[in-house]
N, CA and C of each residue as an Amber inpcrd file, in Angstrom:
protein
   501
-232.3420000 155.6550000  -1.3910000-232.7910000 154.3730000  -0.8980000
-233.4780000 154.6080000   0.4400000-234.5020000 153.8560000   0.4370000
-235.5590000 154.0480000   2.0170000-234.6140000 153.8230000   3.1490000
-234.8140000 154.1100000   4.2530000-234.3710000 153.4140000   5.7280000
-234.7410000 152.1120000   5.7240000-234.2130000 151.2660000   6.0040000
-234.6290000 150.2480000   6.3750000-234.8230000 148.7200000   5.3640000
-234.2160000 149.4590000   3.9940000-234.3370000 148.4750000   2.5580000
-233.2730000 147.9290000   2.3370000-232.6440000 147.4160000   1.9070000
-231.1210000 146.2430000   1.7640000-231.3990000 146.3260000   0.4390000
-230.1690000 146.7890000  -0.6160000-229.5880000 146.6170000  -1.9000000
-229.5140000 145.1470000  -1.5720000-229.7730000 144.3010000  -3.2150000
-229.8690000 142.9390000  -3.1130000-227.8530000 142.7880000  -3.9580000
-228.0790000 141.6290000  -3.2010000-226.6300000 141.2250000  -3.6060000
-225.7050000 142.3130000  -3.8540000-224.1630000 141.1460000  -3.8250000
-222.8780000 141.9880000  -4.1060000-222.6490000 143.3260000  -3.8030000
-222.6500000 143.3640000  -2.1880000-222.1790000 144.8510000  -1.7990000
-220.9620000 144.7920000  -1.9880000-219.9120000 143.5710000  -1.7090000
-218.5920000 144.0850000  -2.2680000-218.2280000 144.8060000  -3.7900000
-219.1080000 144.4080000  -4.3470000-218.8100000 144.5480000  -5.7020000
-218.0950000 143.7310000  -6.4200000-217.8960000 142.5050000  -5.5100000
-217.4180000 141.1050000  -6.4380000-218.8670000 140.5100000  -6.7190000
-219.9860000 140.5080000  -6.1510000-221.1010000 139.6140000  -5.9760000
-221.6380000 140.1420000  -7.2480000-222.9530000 139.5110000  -7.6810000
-223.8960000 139.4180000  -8.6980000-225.2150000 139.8590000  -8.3940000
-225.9210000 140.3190000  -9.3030000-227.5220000 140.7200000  -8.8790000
-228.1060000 139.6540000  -7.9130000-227.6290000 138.7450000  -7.7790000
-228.5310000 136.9900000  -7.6510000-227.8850000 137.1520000  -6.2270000
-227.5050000 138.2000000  -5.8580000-226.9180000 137.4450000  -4.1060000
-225.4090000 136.7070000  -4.2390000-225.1910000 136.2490000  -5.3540000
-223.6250000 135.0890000  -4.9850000-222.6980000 136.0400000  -5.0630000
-221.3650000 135.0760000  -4.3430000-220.3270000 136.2000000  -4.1600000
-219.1810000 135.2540000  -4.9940000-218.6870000 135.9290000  -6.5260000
-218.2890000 135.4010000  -7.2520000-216.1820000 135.3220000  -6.9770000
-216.1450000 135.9840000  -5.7620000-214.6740000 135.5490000  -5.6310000
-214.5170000 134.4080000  -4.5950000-215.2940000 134.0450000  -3.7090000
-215.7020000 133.0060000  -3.2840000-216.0240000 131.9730000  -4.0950000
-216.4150000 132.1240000  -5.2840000-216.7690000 130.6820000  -6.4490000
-215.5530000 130.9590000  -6.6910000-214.3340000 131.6340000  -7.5630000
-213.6510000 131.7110000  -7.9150000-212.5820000 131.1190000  -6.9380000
-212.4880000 131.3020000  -5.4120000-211.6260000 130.5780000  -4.9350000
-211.8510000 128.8950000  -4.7760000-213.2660000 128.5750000  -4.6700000
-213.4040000 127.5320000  -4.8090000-212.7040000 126.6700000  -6.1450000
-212.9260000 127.5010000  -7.3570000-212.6840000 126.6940000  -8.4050000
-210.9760000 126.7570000  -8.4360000-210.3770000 127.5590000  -8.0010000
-208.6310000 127.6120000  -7.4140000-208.4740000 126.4700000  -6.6370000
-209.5030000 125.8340000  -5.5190000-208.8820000 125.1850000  -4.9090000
-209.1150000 124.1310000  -5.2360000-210.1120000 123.4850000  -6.5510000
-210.0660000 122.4890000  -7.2400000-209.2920000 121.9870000  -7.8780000
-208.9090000 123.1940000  -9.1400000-207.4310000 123.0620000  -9.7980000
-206.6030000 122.5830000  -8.7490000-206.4750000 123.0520000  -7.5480000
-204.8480000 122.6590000  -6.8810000-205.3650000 121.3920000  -6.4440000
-206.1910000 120.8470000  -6.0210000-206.0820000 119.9140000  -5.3560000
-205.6940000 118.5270000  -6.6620000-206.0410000 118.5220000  -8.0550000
-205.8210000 117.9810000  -8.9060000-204.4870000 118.3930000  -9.0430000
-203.9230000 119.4850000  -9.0070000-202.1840000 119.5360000  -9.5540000
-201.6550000 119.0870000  -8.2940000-201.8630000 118.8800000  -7.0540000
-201.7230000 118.6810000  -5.9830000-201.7490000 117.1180000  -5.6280000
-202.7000000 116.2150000  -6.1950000-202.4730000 114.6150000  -6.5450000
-201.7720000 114.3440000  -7.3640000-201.0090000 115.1370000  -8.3190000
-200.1150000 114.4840000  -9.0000000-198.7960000 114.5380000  -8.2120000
-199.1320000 116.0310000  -8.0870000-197.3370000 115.7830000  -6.7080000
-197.4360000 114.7130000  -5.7610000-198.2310000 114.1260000  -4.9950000
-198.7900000 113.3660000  -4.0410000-198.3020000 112.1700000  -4.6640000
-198.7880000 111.7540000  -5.7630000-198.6950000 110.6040000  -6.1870000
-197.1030000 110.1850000  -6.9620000-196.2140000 111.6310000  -7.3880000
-195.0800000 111.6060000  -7.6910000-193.9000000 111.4740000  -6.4340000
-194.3490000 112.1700000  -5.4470000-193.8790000 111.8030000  -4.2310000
-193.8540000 110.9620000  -3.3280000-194.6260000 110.0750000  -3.4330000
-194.8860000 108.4880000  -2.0660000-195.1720000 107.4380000  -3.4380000
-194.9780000 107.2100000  -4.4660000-195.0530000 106.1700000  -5.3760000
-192.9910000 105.6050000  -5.3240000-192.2550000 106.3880000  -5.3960000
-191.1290000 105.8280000  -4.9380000-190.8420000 104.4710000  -3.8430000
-191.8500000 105.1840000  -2.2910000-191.9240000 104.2670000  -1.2320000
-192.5430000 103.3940000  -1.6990000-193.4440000 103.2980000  -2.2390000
-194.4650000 102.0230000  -2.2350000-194.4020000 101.0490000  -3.0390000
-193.1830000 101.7620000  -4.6150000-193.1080000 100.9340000  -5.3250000
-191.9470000  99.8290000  -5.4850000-190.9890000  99.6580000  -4.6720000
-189.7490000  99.2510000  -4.4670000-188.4610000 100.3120000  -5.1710000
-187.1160000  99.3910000  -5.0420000-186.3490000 100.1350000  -5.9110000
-185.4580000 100.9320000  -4.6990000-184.9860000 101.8280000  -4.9180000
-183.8000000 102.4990000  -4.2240000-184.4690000 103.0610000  -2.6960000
-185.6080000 104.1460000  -3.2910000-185.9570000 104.5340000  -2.2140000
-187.5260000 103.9580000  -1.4020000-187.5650000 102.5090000  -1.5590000
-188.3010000 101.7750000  -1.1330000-187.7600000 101.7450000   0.4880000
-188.8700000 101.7600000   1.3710000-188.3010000 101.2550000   2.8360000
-188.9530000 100.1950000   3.3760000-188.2130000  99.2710000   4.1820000
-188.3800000  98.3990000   5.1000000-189.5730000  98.9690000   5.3830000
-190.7250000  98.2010000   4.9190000-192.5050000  98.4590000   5.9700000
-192.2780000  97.8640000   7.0330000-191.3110000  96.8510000   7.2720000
-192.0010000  96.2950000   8.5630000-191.4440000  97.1860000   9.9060000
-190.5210000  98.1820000   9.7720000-190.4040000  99.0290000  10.5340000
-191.6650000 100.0280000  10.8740000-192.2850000 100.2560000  10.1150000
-193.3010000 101.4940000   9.8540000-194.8420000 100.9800000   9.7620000
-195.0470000 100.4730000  11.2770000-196.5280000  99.7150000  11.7350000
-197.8250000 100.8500000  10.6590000-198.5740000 100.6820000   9.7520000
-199.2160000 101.2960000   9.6420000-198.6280000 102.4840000   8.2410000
-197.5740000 102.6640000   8.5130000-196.9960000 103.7860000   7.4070000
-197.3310000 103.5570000   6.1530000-197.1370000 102.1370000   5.9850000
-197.2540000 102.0550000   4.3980000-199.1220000 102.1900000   4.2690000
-199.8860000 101.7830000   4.4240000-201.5010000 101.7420000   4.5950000
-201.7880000 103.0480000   4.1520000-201.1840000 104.0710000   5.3670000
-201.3680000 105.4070000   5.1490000-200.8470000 106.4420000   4.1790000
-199.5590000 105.9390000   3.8340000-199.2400000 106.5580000   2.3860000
-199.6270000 106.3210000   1.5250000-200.6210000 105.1570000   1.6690000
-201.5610000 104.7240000  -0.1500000-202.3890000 105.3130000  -0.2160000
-203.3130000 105.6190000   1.1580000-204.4560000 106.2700000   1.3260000
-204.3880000 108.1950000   1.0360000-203.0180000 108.5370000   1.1870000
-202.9320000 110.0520000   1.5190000-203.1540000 110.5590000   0.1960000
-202.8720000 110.1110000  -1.0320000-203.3620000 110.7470000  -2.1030000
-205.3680000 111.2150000  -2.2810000-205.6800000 109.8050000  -2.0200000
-207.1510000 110.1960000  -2.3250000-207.5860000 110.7110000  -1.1530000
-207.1980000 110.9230000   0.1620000-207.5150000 111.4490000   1.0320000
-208.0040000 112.7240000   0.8560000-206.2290000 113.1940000   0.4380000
-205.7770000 114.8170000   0.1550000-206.7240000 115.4520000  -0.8670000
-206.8270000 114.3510000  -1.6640000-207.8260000 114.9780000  -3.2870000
-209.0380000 115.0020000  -2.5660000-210.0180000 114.6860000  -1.9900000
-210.8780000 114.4980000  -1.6050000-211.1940000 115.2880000  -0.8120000
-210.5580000 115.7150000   0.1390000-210.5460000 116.8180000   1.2270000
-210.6790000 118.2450000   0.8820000-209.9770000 118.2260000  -0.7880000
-209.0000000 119.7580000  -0.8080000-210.4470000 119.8370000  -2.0010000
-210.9390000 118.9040000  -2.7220000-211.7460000 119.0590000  -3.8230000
-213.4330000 119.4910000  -2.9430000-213.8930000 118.7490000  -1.7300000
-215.0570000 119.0860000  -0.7450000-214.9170000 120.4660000  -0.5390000
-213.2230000 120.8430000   0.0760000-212.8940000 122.1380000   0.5000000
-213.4160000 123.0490000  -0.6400000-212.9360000 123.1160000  -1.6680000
-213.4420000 124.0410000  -3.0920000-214.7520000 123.8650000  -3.4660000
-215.5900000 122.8900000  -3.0410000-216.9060000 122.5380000  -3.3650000
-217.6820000 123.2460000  -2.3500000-217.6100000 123.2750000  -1.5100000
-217.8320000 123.9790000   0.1790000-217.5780000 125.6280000  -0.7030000
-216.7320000 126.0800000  -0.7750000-216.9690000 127.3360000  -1.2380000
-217.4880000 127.6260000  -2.1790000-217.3660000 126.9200000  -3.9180000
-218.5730000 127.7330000  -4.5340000-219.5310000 127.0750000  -3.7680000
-220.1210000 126.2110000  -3.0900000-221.7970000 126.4550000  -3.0980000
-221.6770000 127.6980000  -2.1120000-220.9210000 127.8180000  -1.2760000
-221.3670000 129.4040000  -0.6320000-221.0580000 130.4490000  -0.8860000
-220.2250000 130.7110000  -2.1970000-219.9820000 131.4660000  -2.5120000
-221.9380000 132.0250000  -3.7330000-222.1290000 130.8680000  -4.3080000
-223.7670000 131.3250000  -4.8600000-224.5700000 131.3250000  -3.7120000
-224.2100000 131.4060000  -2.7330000-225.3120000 131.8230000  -1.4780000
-225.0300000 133.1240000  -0.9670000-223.8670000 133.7130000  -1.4090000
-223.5870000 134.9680000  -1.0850000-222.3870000 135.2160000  -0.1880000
-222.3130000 134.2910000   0.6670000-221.0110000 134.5770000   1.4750000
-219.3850000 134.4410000   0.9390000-218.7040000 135.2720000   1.8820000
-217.7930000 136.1330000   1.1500000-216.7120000 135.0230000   2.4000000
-215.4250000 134.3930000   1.4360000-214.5840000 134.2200000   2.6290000
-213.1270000 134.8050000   2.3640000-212.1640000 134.6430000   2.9190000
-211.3640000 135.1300000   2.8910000-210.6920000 134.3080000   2.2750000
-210.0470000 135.1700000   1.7100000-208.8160000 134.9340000   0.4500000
-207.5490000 134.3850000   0.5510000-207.0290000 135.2570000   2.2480000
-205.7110000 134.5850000   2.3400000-205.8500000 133.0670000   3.7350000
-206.7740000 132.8880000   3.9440000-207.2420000 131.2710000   4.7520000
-207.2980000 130.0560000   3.6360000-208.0750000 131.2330000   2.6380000
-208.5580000 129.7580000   1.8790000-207.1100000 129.1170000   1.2560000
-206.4210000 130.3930000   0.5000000-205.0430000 130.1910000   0.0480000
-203.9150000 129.2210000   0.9170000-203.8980000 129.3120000   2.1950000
-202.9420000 129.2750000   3.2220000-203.2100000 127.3720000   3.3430000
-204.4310000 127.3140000   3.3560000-205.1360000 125.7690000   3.8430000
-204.1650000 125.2840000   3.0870000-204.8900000 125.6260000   1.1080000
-204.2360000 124.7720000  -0.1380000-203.0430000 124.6450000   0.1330000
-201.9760000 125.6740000   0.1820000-200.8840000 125.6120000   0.4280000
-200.1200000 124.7930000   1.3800000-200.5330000 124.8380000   2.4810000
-199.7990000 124.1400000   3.4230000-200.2220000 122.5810000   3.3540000
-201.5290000 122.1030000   2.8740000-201.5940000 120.5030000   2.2730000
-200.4590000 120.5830000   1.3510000-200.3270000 121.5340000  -0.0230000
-199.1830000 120.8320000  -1.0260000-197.5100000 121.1160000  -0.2850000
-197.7770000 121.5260000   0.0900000-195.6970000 121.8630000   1.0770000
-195.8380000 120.8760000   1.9140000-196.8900000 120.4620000   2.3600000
-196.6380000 119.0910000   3.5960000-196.1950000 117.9110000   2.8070000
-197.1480000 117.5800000   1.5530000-196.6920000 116.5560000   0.9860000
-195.1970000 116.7170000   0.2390000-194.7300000 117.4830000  -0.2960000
-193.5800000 117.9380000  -1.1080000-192.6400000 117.5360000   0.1230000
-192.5730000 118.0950000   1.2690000-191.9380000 117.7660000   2.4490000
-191.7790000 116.4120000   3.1510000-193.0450000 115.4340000   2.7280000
-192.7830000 114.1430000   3.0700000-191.7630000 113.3090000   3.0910000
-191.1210000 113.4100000   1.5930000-189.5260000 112.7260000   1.4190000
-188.9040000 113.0530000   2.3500000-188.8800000 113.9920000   2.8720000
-187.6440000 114.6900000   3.5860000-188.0150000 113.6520000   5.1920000
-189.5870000 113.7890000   5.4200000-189.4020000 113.2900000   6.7450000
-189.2580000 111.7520000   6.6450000-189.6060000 110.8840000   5.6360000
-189.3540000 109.7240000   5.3930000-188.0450000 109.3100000   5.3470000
-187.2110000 110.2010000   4.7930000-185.5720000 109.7380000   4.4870000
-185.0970000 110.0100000   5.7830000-185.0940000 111.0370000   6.5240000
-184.5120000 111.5090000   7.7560000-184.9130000 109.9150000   8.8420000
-186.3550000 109.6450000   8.6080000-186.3400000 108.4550000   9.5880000
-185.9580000 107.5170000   9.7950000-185.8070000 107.0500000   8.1530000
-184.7070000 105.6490000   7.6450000-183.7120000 106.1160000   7.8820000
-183.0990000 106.9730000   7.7710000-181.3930000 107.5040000   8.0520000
-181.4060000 107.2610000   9.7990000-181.7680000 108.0450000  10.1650000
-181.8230000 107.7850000  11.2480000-182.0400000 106.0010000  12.0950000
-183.0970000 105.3010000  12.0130000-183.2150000 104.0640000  11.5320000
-181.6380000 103.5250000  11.7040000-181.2540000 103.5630000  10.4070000
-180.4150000 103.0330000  10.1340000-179.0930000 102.9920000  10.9480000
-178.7280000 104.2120000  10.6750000-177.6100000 105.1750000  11.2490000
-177.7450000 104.9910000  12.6270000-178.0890000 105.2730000  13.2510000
-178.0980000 105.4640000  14.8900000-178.1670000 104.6950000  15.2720000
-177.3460000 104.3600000  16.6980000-177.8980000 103.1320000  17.8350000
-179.3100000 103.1940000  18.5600000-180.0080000 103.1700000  17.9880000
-181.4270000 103.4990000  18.7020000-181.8440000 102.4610000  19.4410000
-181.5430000 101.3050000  18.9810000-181.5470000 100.2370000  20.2430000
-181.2140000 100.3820000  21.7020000-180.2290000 101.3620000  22.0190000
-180.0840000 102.1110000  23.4360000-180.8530000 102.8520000  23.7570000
-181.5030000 103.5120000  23.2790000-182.5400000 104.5990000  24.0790000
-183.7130000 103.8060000  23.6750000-184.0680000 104.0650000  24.6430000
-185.4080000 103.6720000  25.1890000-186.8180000 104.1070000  24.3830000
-187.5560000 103.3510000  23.6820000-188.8670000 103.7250000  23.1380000
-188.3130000 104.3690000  21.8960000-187.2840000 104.7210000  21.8970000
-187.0220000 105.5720000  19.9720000-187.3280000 104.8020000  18.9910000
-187.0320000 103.6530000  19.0770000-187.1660000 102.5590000  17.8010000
-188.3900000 102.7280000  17.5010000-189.1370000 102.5850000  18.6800000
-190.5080000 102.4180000  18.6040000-191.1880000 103.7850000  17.8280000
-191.1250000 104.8210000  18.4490000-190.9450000 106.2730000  17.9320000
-191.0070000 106.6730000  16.7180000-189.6760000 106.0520000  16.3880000
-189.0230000 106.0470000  14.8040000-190.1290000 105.4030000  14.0560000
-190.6670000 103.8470000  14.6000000-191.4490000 103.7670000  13.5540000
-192.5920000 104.2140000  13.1490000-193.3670000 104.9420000  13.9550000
-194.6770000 105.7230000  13.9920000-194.2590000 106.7400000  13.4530000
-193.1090000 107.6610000  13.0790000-193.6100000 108.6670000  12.5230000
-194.5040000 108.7960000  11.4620000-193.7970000 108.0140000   9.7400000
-194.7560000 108.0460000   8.6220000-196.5070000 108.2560000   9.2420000
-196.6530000 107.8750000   9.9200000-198.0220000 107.5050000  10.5230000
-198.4250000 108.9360000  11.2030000-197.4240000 108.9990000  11.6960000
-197.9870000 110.3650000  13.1300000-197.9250000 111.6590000  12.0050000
-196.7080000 111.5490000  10.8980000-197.0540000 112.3670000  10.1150000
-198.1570000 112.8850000   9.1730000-198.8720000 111.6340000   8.9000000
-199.1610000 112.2150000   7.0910000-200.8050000 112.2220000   8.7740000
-201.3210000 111.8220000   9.5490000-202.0100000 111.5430000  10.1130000
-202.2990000 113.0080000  11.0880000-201.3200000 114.0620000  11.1220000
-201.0440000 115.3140000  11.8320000-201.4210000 116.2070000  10.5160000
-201.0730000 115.9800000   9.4290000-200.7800000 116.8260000   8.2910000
-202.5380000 116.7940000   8.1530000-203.1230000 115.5630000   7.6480000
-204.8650000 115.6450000   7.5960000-205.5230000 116.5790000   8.8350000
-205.3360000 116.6230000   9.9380000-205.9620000 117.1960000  10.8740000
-205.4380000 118.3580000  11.0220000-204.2930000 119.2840000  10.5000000
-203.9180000 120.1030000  10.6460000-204.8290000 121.0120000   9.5730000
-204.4870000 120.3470000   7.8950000-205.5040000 120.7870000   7.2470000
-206.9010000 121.1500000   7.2240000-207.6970000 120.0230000   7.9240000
-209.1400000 119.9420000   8.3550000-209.4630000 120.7150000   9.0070000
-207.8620000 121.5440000  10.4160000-208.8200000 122.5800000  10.9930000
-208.4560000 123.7330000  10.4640000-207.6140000 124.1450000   9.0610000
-207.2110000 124.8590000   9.1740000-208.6480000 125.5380000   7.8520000
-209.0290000 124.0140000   7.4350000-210.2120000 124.4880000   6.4740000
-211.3040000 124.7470000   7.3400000-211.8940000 124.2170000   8.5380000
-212.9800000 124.5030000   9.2610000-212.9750000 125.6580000   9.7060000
-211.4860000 126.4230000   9.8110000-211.2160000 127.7390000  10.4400000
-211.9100000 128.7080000   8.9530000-211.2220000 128.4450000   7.6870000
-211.3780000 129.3120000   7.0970000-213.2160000 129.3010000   6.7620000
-213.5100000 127.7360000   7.3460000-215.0250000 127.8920000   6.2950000
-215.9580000 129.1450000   7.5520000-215.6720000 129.1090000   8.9430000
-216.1060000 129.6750000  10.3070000-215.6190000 131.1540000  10.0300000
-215.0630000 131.4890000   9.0090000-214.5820000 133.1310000   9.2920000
-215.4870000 133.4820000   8.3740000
């Protein structure tokens, strides 16, 4: 090969004659699948709260909570499905991203939501259970979490995808 000439495409040897880098499409289309198996957990997990019944909670404690748990399904799908769309198109442009970012993003959106019950019940327990009427601002506290949560969990994701799309 001359000095100065560039072999076209796929120097890893994942890529294609055409320039694209086909484990980059391939993670994209991974993070499609999850984000679809990933709304069903979403929607199996916060349909309890919203729908009454045992583990229904008092909204009027939770300024905003309930709004935001209706919204977090199509949020999440939407976010995680752009995220996988964002990589194959750059993955047929050739760029190569990393494997364990892209993995790590998906992941930590579906363990946040799986984890939601846990922070929802802990707050009503708490709520409930405790004199929180004595300390100062907790009530208040208490009721913003649902909110501060699922609202930390989106922006945590967002940078954790802007990180992986920047590497």
């Amino acid at each position: 090969m001359k000095k100065g000439s560039r072999r076209s495409g796929g120097e890893t040897g994942f890529g294609t004659a055409s320039g694209s880098n086909l484990t980059t499409i391939i993670l994209g289309a991974v993070a499609i699948v999850l984000a679809l198996i990933g709304l069903g957990i979403a929607i199996d997990t916060i349909a309890p709260y919203l729908t009454g019944g045992a583990s229904a909670l008092n909204w009027t404690r939770y300024p905003g909570g309930e709004s935001m748990l209706k919204l977090f399904p199509l949020i999440m799908m939407i976010g995680l499905i752009v995220f996988g769309a964002l990589l194959v198109w750059l993955g047929t442009k050739g760029k190569q991203m990393s494997i364990k970012s892209t993995v790590m993003t998906v992941i930590v959106v579906i363990v946040a939501v799986i984890v939601l019950p846990i922070v929802m019940d802990a707050a009503d327990t708490v709520y409930d259970n405790a004199n929180t009427s004595s300390f100062t601002g907790l009530t208040s506290f208490l009721g913003l979490i649902p909110l501060l949560y699922t609202v930390g969990l989106m922006a945590i994701s967002g940078l954790l995808g802007f990180k992986t799309m920047r590497e």
